[in-house]
N, C-alpha and C positions, 0 to 999 in steps of 0.2 A: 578613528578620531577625526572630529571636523575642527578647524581653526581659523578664526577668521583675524587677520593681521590686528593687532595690541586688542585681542578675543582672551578669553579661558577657553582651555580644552573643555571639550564637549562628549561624553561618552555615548556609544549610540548602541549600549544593552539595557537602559533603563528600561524595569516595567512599570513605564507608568501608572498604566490601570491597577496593576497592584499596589504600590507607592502608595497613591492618591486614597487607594480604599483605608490602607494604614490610617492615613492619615485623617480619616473620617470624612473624605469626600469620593460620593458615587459620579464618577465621571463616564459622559457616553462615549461609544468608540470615535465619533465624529472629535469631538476635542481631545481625547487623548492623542488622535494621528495629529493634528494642528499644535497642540503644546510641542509634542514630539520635535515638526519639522520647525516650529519656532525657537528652539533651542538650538540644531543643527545651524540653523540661518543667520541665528543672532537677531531678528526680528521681532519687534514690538507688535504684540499678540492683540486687537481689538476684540470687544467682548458687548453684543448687542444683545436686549432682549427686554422683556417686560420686568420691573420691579420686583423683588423675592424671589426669585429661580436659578439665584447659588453662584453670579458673578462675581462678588467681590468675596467669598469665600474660597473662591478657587485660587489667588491667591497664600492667602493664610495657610491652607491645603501645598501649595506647592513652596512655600519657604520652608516648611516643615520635612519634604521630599528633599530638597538642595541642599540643606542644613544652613542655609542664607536668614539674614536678619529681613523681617521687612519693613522696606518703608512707605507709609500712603499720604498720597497728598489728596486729603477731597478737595474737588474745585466746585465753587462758587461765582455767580455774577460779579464780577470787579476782579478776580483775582489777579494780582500783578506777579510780574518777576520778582520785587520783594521779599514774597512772600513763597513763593515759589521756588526759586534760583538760589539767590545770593542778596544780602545784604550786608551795610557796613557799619560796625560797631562804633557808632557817633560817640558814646560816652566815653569810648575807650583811646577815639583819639582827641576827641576833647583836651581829655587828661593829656595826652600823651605833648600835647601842643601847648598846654602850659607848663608844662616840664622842661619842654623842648620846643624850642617855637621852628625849628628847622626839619624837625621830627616828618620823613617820611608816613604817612598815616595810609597810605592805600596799598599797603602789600598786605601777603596773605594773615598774618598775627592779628589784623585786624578787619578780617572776613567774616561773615555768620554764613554759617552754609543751610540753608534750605532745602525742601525733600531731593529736589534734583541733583544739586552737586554735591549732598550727602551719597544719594546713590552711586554716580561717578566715586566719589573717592573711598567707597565701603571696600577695605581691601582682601575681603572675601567676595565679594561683588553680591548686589542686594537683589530682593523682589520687590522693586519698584510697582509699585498700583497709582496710579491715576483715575482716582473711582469719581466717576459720573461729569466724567470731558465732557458731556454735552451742555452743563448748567455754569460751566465757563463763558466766556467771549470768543470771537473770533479774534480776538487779539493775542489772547494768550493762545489759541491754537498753533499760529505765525511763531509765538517764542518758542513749540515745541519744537520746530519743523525739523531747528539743528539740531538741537538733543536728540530727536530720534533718529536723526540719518546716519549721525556716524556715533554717536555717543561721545561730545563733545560739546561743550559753551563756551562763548567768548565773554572775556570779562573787561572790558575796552583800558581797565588799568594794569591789567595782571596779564593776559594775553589768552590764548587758549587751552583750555582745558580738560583731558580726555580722560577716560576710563580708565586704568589699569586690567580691571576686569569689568568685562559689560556685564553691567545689570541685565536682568530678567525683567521685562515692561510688559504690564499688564493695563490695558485702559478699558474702562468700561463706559456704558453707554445707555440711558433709557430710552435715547430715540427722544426726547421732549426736544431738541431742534436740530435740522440735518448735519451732519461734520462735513468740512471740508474736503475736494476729493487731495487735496494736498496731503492732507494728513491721512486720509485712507491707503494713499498709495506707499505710503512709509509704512504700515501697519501688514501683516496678518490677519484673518477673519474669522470670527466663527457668531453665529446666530444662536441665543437660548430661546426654545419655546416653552412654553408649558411642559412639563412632564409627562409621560404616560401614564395612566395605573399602575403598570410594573415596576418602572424607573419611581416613582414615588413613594411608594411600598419597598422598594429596596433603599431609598435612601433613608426613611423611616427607621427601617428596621436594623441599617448600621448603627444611627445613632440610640436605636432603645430595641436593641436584639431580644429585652427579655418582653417586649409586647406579641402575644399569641397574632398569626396570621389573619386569623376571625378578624379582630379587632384595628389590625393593622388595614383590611381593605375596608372596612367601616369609615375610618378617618380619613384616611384617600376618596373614596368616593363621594361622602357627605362635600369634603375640599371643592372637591369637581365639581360636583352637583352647584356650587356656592359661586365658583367660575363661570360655569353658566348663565348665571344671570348677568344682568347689566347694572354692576356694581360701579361703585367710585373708586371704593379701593379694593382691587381683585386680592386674594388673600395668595401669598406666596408659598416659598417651603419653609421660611423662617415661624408663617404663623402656623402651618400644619405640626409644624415641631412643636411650638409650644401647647397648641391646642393637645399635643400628647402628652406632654409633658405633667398637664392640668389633671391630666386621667390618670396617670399613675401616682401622682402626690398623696390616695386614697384608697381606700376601697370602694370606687366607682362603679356605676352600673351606666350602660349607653342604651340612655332612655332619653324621651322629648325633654323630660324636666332637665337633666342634667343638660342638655346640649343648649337650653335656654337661659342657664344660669351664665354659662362661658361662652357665650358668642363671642365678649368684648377677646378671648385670646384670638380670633381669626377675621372678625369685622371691627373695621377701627372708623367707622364715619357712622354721623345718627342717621343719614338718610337711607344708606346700608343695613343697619339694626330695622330699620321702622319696614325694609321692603320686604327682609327676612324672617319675621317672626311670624307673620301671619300664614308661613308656609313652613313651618316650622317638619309639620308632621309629612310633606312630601321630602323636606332632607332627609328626616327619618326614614322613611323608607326605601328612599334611593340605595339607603348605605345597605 
């Protein structure tokens, strides 16, 4: 057992890779050894890579493995501490200061906790997700710095505030503007790229086992093939799933017509549609 001072114990016979498959995420040996040693560490796990290739899934996937609640804060341009952290229930001491005009109002009764020091104080300890840190400020990057160092915030009226059980932190990343090496060096690393044929075709076929092998590399390669090009929006595994999905709702055949009527499940931009169609019959036969 690894422990790391006011930590939860940490088991170290998980299998992960099987866990994660339960729980309907195909994970590569590369992040399973990185979850692994991020849980041993107590370390905030960063998670980079191109849009749709199963980041913030991983997550979902691994609350389901801990038996932990999770919590996700998406971050956005402006996001404050606010909204983030902690804020103070104004209406509540309002009241409380017409009632009581002596009325203490900044102790905890009249706290709102935010994704963060919800996580802090979840007392089975949470999977914290931070999905797409990069489309924050560098401002709030600065407010994460302490949260991730020791799993602690200070509340200038209340005083410091730790963990009982440290959360599980997962941050992810599209890479749309560099992060800080500040917050890199607090973090754990791991890179998603595109998937391979096999790796996509197995995770296909976790989530829809009863689709025939045939038809399973059909839809992966047509995907690829689609990747290939010089799209606006590269098509993920989220739209490869649904593009399956489309195919089983019937009795389907995988012909040009059909893959013409359902592009919009895997291309979502018109200048995409307009580059794709007239190459219609080279997807076809890629697959």
């Amino acid at each position: 057992m690894v422990r790391k001072p006011g930590g939860s114990d940490v088991g170290v016979a998980v299998d992960w890779y099987g866990q994660l498959t339960k729980a309907g995420y195909e994970a590569e040996p590369e992040l399973v050894q990185m979850l692994e040693v991020s849980q041993h560490l107590h370390r905030p796990l960063l998670l980079e890579g191109p849009a749709g290739v199963g980041k913030t899934a991983l997550a979902a996937a691994l609350a389901t493995v801990l038996h932990r609640p999770m919590i996700r804060l998406q971050c956005y341009e402006g996001l404050e501490a606010s909204q983030a952290l902690y804020d103070w229930n104004y209406h509540r001491q309002m009241a409380a200061l017409t009632r009581h005009s002596d009325e203490d109002v900044f102790t905890r009764p009249y706290l709102l906790s935010r994704p963060l020091l919800q996580a802090l104080e979840c007392p089975q300890g949470a999977v914290l997700l931070l999905d797409e840190v990069d489309r924050a400020d560098e401002s709030f990057e600065a407010l994460l710095l302490e949260f991730l160092s020791d799993f602690h915030v200070t509340i200038p009226e209340l005083g410091t505030l730790s963990a009982k059980v440290d959360p599980v932190v997962l941050l992810t990343s599209n890479r749309t503007r560099p992060l800080s090496d500040a917050l890199r060096r607090r973090c754990l690393y791991h890179f998603f790229d595109w998937p391979s044929k096999e790796r996509e075709c197995a995770i296909v076929q976790l989530h829809f086992p009863e689709l025939s092998d045939v038809m399973c590399g059909q839809f992966v390669s047509a995907v690829q093939f689609l990747r290939s090009l010089n799209l606006v929006k590269i098509p993920g595994m989220a739209e490869t799933l649904d593009w399956v999905a489309a195919f089983l709702c019937g009795d389907q055949e995988w012909t040009v017509a059909w893959i013409a009527g359902t592009l919009g499940c895997v291309l979502k931009d018109p200048l995409d549609l307009a580059k794709v169609r007239p190459r219609l019959e080279e997807l076809w036969t890629a697959t």
